[in-house]
N, C-alpha and C positions, 0 to 999 in steps of 0.2 A: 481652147479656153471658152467658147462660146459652147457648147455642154456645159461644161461647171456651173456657166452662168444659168443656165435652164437647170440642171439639178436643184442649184440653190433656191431657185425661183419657186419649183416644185415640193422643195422642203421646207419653205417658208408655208405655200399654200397650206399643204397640210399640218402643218403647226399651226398655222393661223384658225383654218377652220376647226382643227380638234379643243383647243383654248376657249379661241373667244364666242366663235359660231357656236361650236355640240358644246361648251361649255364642260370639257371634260377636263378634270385637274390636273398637274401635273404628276401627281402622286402615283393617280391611279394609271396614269400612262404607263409611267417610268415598272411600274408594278405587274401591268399587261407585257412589256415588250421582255423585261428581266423574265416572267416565266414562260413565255413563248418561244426565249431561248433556252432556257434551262430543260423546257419538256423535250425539245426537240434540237438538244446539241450534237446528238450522235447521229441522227436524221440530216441536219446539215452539212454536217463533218463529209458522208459516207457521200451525198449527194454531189458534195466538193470534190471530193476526189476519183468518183466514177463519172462524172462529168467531163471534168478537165481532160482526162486520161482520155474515153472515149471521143471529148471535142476534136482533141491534136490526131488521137489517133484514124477518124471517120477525113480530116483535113488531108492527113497524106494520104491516105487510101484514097480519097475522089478526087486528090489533084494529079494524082499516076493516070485512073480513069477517066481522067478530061472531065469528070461531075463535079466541079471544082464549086459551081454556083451554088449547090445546096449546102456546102459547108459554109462558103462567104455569107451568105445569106443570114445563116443559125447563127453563126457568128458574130455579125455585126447587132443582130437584135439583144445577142446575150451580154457581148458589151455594153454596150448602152445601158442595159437593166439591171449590169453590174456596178459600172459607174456609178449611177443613180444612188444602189445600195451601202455601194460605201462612203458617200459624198452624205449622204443620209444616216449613216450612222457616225458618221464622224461630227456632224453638226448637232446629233440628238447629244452623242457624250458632253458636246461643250456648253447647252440647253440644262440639261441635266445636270450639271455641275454647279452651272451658275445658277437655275433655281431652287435646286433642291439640296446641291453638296454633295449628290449622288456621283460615282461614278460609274459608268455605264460597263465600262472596260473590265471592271475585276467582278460582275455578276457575267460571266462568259462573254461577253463582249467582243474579250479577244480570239476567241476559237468563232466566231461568226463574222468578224470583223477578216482572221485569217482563210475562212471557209469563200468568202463574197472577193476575197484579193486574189485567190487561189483560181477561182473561174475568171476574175478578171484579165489573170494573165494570161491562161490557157488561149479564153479567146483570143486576145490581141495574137498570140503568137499561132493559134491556130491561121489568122487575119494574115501575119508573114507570111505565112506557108503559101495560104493563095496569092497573094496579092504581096510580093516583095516592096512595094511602093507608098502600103501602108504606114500612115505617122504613129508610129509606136510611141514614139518618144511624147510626141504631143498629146495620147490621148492618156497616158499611164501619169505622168512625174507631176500636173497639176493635182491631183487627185492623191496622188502620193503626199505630196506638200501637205495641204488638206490634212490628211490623219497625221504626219509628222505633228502637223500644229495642233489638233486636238490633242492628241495624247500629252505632248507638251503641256498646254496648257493646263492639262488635267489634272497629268500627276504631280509635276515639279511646280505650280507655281497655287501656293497656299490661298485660302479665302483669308482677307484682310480682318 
């Protein structure tokens, strides 16, 4: 739970400073990050899933060969930075909804949303493989929630 709370912290900053600091609208955000996805959907798609595949796969090959550390290691950082990702885009959908009516989700959202969930999980369960002791539970179902509830909020519940 205390990651969430630094993600969110993290995605406050940078909302904060892109807004009110660089003064940059929300338009032209929301405008930058929809074609950042759309240029490069298949780039992330492809990265997603030769990632994950090689994470788990490089996990049990070095934990057979005892080099268990270099996989934990990749691991734990790519968590984290996947976390972040989707804690981050689950708060930009709900940002962007609420100011602009935009939804983040049906301009690819969801295939990057799915690309950033898909390394998520590889790591954590790359993380089992080394390290049976690992809190799967704990670092996956807050962050889970998290997008349950943006999307929730997004799609089912109308601007008044």
């Amino acid at each position: 739970m205390g990651g969430l709370i630094k993600d969110f912290a993290l995605t406050a900053l940078i909302i904060i400073l892109n807004h009110w600091v660089y003064g940059i609208e929300d338009t032209i955000a929301y405008g930058f990050i929809v074609t950042f996805i759309t240029r490069n959907h298949l780039a992330i798609l492809a990265v997603a899933f030769l990632g994950s595949f090689a994470l788990v796969l490089s996990a049990a090959l070095f934990e057979n060969l005892g080099l268990y550390q270099i996989t934990h290691v990749l691991s734990r950082v790519l968590a984290r930075v996947t976390r972040f990702l989707v804690t981050f885009l689950a708060v930009l959908n709900m940002i962007f909804y609420a100011a602009l009516g935009n939804n983040l989700m049906h301009d690819k959202g969801y295939q990057a949303l799915f690309a950033v969930a898909l390394l998520l999980g590889a790591s954590c369960w790359a993380l089992r493989i080394v390290d049976f002791n690992y809190p799967l539970k704990n670092k996956t179902v807050p962050v889970g929630i998290l997008v349950l509830v943006s999307i929730v909020v997004v799609e089912f519940i109308r601007p008044l």
